[in-house]
C-alpha positions in Angstrom: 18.1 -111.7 -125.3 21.3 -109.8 -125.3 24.3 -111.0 -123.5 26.2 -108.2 -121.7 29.8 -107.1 -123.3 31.4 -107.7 -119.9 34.7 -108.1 -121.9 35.5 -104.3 -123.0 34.9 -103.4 -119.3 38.7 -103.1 -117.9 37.1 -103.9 -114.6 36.0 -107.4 -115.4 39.1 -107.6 -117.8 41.4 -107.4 -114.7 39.1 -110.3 -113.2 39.5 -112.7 -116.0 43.4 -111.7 -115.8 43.5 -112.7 -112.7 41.3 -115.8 -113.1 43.7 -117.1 -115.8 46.9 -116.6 -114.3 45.4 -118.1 -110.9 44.5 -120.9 -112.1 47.9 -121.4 -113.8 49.7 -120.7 -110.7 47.4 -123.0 -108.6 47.9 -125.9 -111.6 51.8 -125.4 -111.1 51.5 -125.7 -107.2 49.5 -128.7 -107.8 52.0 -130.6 -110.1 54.4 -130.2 -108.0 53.3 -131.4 -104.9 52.0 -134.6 -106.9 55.4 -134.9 -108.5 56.6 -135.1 -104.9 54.2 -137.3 -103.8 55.2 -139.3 -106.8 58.6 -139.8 -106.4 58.3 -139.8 -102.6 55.8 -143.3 -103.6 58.0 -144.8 -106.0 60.8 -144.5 -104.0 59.0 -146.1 -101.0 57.8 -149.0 -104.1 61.5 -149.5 -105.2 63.0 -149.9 -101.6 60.0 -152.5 -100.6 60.6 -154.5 -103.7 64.0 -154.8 -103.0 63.8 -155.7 -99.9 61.1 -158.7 -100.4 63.5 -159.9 -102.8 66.1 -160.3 -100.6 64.3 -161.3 -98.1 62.7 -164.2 -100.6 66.4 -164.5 -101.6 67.2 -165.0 -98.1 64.7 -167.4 -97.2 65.7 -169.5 -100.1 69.2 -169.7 -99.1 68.6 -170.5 -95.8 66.0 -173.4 -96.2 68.1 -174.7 -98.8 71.3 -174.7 -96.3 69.1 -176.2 -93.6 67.7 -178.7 -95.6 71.5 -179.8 -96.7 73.3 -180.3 -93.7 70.8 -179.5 -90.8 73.5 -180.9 -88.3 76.3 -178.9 -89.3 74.4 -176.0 -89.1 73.4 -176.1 -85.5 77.2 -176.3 -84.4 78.6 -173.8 -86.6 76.5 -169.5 -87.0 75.4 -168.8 -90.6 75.5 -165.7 -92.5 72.0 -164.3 -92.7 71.9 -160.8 -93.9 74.3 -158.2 -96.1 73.7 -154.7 -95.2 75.8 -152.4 -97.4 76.6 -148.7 -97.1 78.2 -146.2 -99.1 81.1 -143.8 -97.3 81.0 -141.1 -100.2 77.1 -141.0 -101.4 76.7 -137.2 -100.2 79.6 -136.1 -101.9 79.0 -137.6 -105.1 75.5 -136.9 -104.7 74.2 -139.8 -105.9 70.4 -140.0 -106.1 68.2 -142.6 -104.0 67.5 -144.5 -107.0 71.2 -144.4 -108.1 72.0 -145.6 -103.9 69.4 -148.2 -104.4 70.5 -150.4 -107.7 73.8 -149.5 -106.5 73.2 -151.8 -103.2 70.7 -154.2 -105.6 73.6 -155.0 -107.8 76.5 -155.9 -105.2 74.1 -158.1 -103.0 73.4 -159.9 -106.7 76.8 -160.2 -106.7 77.6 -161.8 -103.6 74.4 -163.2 -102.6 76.0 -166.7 -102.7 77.3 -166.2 -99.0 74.1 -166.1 -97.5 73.6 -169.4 -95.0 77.5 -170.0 -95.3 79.2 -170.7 -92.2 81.1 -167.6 -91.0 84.1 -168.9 -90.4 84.8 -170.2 -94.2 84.0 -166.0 -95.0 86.5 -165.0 -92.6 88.9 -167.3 -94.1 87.7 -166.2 -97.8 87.4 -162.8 -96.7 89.8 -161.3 -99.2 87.8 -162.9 -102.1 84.8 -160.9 -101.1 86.4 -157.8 -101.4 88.0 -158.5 -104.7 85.1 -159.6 -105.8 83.3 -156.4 -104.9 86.1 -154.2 -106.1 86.8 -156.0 -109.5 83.3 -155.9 -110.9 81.8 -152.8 -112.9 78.6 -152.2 -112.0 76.7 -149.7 -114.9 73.7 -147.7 -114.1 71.8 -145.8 -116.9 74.8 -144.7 -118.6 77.1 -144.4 -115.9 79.5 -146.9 -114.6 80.7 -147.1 -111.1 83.9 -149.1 -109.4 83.6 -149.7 -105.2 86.7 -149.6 -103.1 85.7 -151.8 -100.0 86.8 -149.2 -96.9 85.5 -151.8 -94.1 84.1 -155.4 -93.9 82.4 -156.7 -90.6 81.9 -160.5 -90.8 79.1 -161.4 -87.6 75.3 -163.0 -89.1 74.7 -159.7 -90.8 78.1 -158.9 -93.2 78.2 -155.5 -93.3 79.9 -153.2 -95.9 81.2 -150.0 -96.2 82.4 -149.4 -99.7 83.2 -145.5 -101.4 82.1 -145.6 -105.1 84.4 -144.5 -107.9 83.2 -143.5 -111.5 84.8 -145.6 -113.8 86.7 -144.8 -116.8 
């Protein structure tokens, strides 16, 4: 049996031409919606793992605090949550990842506060924000300062600090 030489025919040569470089184009169309799909999933991973550790974090804290003094705790409003933000993100254009261990390492930092009273923060309050702004915090091989812009003591602290590269 003889197979047919399909392959000097210019006709079937334009076919397998156009075969090959289709299915190249269709494999780089496919890499790169799972790429997104990728980082769009391990983004998703890293915020939900930060947040059940400070929610674990939390919890701790706040049993701990209850367990100590429960009666001074129902006269006087704990600290319950730290919610930080970042004033100059966009313009820096720092990544999500970047954002994220950004936030992770400054709630490490002051962590401590959760199930204080808020009245001994408010009278500490400057200690906070030096703590926040003398501290070097080193991603990858950058390192970034924070300049705290605005500090809200209520149960949730919230923060609003503009990031610096360090020298």
């Amino acid at each position: 049996m003889h197979v047919p030489p399909y392959h000097k025919q210019t006709g079937w040569q334009r076919f397998f031409v156009g075969a090959f470089f289709g299915g190249l184009i269709a494999y780089a169309i496919f890499m790169y919606m799972f790429g997104q799909m990728q980082e769009r999933l391990l983004e998703e991973n890293f915020s939900l793992r930060t947040e059940a550790g400070e929610l674990r974090k939390q919890n701790e804290a706040l049993l701990n605090d209850s367990q100590d003094s429960d009666e001074k705790t129902k006269e006087s409003v704990l600290i319950e949550k730290i919610k930080i933000t970042f004033s100059n993100e966009e313009q820096l254009r720092l990544d999500r990842f970047i954002t994220h261990q950004l936030e992770k390492l400054v709630k490490e930092e002051i962590d401590q506060i959760i199930g204080e009273p808020i009245e001994s923060l408010a009278a500490n309050d400057e200690l906070l924000i030096s703590t926040i702004e003398n501290e070097t915090y080193k991603i990858d091989d950058f390192s970034y300062k924070l300049v705290v812009e605005k500090l809200t003591i209520s149960k949730t602290v919230r923060i609003t600090a503009k990031v610096k590269f360090a020298k």
